[in-house]
LOMAR-880058 format. One line per field, with one value per residue (C-alpha): residue number from 1; x, y, z. Coordinates in nm, 3 decimals. Layout:
residues N
num = [NUM,...]
u = [X,...]
v = [Y,...]
w = [Z,...]
//
This chain:
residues 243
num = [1,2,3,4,5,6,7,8,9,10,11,12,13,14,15,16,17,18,19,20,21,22,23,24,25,26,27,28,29,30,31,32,33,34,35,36,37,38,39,40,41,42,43,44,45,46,47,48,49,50,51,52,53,54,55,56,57,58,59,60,61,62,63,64,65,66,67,68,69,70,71,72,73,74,75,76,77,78,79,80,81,82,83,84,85,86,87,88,89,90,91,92,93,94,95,96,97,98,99,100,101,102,103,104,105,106,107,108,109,110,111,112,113,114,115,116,117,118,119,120,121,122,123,124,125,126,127,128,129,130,131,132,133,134,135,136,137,138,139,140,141,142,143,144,145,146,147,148,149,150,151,152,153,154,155,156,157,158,159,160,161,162,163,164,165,166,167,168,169,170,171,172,173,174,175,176,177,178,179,180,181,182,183,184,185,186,187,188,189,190,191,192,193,194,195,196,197,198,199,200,201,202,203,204,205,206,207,208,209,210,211,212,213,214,215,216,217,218,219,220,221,222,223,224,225,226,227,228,229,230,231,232,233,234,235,236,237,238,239,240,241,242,243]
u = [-1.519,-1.622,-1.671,-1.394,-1.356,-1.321,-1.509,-1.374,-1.207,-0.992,-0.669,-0.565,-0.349,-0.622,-0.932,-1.213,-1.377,-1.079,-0.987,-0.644,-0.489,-0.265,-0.369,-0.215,-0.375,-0.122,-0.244,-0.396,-0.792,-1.003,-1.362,-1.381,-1.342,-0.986,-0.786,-0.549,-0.213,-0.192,-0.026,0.354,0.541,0.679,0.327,0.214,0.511,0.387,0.078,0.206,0.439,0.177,-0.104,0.180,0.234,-0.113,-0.223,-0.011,0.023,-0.368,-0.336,-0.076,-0.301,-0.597,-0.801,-0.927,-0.766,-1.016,-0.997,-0.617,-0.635,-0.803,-0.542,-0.187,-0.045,-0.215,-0.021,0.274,0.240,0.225,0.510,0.689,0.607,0.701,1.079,1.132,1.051,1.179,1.451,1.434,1.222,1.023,1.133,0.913,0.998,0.822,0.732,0.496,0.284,0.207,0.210,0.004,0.229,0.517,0.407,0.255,0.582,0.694,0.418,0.661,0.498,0.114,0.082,0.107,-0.239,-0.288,-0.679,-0.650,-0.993,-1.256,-1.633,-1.921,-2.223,-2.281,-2.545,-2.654,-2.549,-2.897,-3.159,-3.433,-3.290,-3.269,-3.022,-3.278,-3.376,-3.091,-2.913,-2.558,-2.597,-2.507,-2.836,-2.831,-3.043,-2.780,-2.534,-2.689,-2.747,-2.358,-2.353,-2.663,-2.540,-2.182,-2.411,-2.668,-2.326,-2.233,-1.900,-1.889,-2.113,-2.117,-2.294,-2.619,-2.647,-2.703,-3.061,-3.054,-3.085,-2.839,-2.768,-2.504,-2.300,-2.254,-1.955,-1.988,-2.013,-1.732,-1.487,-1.645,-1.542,-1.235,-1.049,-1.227,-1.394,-1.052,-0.697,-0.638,-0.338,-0.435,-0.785,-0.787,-1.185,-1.232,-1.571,-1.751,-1.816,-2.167,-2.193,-2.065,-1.765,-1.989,-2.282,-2.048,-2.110,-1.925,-1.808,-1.459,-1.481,-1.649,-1.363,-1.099,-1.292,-1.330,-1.008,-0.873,-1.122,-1.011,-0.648,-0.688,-0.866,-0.563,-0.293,-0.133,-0.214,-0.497,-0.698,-0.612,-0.855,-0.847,-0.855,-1.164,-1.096,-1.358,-1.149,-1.477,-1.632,-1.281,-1.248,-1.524,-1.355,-1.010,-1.084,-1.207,-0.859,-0.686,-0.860]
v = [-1.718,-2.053,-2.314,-2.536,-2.840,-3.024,-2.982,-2.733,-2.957,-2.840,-2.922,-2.992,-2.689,-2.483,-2.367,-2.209,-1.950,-1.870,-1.542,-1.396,-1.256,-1.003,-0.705,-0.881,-1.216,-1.502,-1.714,-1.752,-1.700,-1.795,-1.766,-2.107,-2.084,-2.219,-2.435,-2.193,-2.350,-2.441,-2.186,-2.195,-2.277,-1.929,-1.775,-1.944,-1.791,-1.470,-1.525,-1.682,-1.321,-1.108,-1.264,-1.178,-0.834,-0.757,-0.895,-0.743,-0.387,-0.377,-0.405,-0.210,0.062,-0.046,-0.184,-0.484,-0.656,-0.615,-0.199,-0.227,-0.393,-0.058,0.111,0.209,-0.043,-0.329,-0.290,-0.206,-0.529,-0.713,-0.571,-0.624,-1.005,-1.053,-0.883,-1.111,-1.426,-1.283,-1.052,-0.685,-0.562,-0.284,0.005,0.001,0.020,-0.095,0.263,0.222,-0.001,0.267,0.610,0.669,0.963,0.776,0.523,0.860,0.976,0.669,0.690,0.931,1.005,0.879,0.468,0.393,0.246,0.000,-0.125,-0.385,-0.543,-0.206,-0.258,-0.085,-0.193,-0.085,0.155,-0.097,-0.443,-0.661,-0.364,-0.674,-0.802,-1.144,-1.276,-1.286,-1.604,-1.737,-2.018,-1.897,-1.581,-1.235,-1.015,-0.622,-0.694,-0.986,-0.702,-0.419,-0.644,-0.681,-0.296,-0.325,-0.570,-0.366,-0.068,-0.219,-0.378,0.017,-0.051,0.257,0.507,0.713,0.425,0.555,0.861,0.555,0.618,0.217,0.168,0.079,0.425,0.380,0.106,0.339,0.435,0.807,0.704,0.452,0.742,0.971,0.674,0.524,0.892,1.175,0.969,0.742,0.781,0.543,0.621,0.391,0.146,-0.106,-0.240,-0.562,-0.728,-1.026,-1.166,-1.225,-1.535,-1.311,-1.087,-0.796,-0.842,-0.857,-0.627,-0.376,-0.478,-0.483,-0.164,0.004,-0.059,0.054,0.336,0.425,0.369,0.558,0.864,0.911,0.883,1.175,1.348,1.298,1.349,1.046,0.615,0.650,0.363,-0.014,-0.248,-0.616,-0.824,-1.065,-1.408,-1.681,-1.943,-2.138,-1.931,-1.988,-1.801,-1.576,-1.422,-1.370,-1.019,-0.985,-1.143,-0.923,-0.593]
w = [-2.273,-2.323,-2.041,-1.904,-2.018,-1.726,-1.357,-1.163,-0.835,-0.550,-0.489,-0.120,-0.179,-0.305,-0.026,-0.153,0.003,0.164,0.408,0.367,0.697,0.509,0.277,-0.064,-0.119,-0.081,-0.325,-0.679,-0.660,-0.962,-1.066,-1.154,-1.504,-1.409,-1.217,-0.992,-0.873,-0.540,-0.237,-0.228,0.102,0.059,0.043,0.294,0.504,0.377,0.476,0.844,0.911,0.827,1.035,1.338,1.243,1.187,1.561,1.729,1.558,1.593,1.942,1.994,1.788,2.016,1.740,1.562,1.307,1.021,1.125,1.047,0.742,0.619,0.704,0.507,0.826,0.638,0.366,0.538,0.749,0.410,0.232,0.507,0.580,0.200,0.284,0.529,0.346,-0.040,0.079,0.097,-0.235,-0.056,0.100,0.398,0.760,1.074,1.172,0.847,1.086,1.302,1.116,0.763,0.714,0.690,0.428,0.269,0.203,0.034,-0.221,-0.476,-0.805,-0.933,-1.026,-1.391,-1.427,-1.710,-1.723,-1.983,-2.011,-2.022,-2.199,-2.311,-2.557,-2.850,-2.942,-3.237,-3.059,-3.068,-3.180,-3.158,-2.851,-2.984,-2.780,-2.474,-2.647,-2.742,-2.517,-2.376,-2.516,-2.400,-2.367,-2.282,-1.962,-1.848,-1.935,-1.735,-1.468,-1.392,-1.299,-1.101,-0.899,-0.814,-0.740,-0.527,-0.365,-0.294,-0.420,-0.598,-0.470,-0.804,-0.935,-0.740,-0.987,-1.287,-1.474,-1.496,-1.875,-2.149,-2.170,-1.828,-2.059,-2.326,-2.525,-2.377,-2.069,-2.133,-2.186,-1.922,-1.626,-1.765,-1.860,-1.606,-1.292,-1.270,-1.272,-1.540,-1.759,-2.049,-2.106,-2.333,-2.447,-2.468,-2.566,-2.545,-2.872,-3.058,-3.318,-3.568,-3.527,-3.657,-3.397,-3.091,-2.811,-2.951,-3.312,-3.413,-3.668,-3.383,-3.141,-3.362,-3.439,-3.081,-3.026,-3.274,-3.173,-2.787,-2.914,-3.125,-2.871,-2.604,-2.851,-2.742,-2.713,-2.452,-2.525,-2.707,-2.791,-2.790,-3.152,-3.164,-3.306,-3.368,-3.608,-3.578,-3.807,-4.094,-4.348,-4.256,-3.973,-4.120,-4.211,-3.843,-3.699,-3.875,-3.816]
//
């Protein structure tokens, strides 16, 4: 993605680093690559019934806040905040607050789960690892780095069994975590790309063909993939675009 344009400033209705006193975030967060818009009066009503529910559940339930945001009541307490500024969406009652197995029985059949931006790297992507060198490029160690840092986090403990080589950002491995370690119903991959369509991370014949491979394999659309575009590159790329 290239850089913004323009410095990244705060609005007065935008605070970074902010902590959200309900279980759904009530307002747009960003990663600075963007401006987000600035917290409704709604949301922060949202925001202002939760906080309530969430005090005084947890101390009804003897325990801290931060202990009952862990809990199904969390959520509950959010849903319910947004009912009573939106109108009545959810089906959640108060009782939720309190008892797990009533907000277990609301769950009814298995999420839909759409991942729609899914990577790996390419067996051949940079055999010479040139793009080490290369300013604002996208190296395999800067790569592998991003999943060393989420497992050193511990915010997926199956991360700890990684070898810690390229070989954990592979395609197998790819299919392995996105189809049989997660319930995702269908992935798309998406890829960063390289300063040719045909040295991105993973190239765009490569991604159809992947693609193309796990669908067969289910028997049904599993897996999408994003369409590169570089129209910096003209002509070149139009075969690209419209693979």
């Amino acid at each position: 993605m290239p850089p913004t344009l323009r410095p990244f400033r705060l609005t007065p209705l935008v605070v970074k680093g902010a902590t959200f006193q309900s279980a759904i975030p009530t307002q747009i967060v960003s990663n600075e690559e963007f401006v987000p818009f600035g917290r409704t009066a709604d949301q922060a009503r949202v925001e202002q019934v939760a906080a309530g529910l969430v005090e005084r559940t947890a101390a009804c339930r003897g325990v801290t806040r931060r202990e009952f945001l862990k809990t199904t009541g969390g959520m509950a307490a959010a849903l319910l905040a947004m009912n009573a500024v939106f109108g009545r969406f959810f089906s959640v009652g108060e009782i939720e607050l309190f008892e797990p197995a009533a907000f277990a029985e609301q769950q009814g059949a298995p999420f839909f789960i759409f991942d729609v931006q899914t990577h790996y790297v390419s067996a051949h992507y940079d055999p010479t690892d040139a793009e080490s060198d290369r300013k604002g490029a996208v190296s395999k160690q800067a790569l592998l780095s991003l999943r060393r840092r989420i497992r050193e986090a511990g915010f997926n403990p199956k991360l700890a069994g990684d070898r810690g080589t390229i070989d954990d950002l592979s395609w197998r491995n790819f299919v392995k975590e996105v189809f049989l370690d997660s319930e995702t119903t269908v992935g798309l991959i998406s890829t960063p790309p390289g300063p040719y369509p045909q040295e991105a991370v993973v190239p765009p014949r490569e991604m159809a063909h992947i693609r193309d491979e796990i669908n067969r394999v289910a028997g049904s659309q599993r897996m999408l993939a994003h369409g590169l575009a570089t129209p910096q590159l003209g002509e070149a790329d139009l075969e690209f675009m419209a693979m």
